[in-house]
C-alpha positions in Angstrom: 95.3 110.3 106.4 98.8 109.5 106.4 101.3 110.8 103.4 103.9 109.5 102.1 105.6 112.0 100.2 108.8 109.7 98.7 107.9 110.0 95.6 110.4 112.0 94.7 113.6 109.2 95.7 112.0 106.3 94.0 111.4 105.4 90.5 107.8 106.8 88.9 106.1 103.5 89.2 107.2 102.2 92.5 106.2 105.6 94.0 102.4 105.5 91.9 102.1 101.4 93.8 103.4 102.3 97.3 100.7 105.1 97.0 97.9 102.8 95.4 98.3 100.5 98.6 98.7 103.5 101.2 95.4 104.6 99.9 93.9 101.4 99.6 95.2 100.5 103.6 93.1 104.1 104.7 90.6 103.4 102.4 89.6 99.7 103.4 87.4 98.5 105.6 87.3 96.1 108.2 84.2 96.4 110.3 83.9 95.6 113.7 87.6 96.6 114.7 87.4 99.0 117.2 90.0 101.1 118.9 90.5 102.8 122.0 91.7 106.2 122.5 95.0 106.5 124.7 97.5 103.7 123.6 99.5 104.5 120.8 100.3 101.0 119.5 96.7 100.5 119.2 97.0 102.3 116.0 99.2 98.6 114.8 96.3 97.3 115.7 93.6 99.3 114.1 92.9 98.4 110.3 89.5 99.8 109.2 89.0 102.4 108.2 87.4 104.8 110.9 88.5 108.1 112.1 89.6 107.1 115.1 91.9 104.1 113.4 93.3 106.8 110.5 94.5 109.1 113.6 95.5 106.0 115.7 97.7 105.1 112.4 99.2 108.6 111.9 100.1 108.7 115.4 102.1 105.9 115.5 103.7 106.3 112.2 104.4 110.2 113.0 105.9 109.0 116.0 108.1 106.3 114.4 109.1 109.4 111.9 110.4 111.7 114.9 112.1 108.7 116.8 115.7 109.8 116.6 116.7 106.4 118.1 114.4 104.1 115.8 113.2 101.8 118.9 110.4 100.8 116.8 112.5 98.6 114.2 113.4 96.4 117.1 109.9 95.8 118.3 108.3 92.5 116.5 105.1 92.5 114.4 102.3 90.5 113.9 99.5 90.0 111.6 97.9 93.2 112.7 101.1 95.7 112.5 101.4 93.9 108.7 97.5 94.8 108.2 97.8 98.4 109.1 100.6 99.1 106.9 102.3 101.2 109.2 106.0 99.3 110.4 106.0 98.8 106.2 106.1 102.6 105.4 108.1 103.5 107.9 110.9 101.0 106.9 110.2 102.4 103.4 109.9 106.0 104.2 113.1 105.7 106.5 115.4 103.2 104.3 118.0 106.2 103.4 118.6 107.1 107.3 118.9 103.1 108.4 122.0 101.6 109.5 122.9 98.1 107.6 121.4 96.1 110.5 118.1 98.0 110.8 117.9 97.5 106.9 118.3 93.7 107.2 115.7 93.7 110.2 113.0 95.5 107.7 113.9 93.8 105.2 113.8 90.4 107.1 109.8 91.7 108.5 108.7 92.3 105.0 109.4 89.0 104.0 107.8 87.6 107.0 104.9 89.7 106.1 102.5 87.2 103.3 103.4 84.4 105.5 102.1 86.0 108.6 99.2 87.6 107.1 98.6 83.8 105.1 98.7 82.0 108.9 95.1 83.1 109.9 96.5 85.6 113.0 94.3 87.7 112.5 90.3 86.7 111.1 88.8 90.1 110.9 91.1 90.8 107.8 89.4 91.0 104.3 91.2 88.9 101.7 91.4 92.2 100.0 93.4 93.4 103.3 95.8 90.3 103.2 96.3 90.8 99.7 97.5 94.6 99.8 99.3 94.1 102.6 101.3 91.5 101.3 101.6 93.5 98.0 103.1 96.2 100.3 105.6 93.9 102.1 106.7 92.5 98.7 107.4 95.7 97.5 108.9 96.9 100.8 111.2 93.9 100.9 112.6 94.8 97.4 113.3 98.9 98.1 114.9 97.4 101.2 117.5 95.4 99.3 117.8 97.8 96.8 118.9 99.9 99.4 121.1 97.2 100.8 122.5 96.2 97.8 123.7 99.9 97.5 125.2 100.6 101.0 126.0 97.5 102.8 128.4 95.0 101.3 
């Protein structure tokens, strides 16, 4: 299960939502969505709720956490990578240690994020799933510009 521990760099009730919909991404199901062990970015992929998608998920963000070089901000997402939540958190999770262009790249994402999920990519998402995951780019999108708004004039 992944954890997102920023709690304590966020205001009370943004950190109780971004935990609501991190739950609610490990917690929901999509059935029929298997993944194969072995390729990390099949954990973008992977949005039910499964062991082997939760691990597949961790991986990926855990690896996105110890990336010193943050190659992952320049890689583009798709309905999918919005689904599983992941990209989101990290740009969250990372906002503080992002450089003014990163932030406007996340920031940019999360807004694509209800439009992508809205465009039918992806038909083995609930309307639950769409739902939360827009909810999380939303919310995303705004602690992005916050942290814009702060830092890069």
């Amino acid at each position: 299960m992944l954890k997102f521990d920023n709690a304590s760099r966020i205001r009370k009730s943004d950190a109780a939502v971004t935990l609501l919909i991190a739950i609610s991404f490990v917690a929901a199901g999509c059935g029929g969505n298997e993944a194969a062990l072995g390729d990390p970015a099949r954990g973008l992929k992977c949005v039910d709720d499964s062991n082997v998608c939760i691990s597949q998920r961790k991986m990926v963000f855990d690896s996105y956490m110890s990336d010193p070089a943050r190659a992952w901000v320049n890689h583009p997402a798709g309905p999918h990578e919005y689904a599983s939540g992941v990209r989101l958190m990290a740009f969250s999770k990372k906002r503080k240690e992002l450089n003014c262009n990163e932030l406007a790249r996340g920031k940019a994402e999360a807004d694509r994020g209800p439009s992508a999920l809205s465009g039918g990519g992806y038909v083995g998402l609930t309307t639950g799933q769409i739902a939360r995951a827009a909810m999380l780019a939303r919310e995303v999108s705004k602690e992005l510009a916050q942290e814009m708004a702060r830092r890069c004039r």
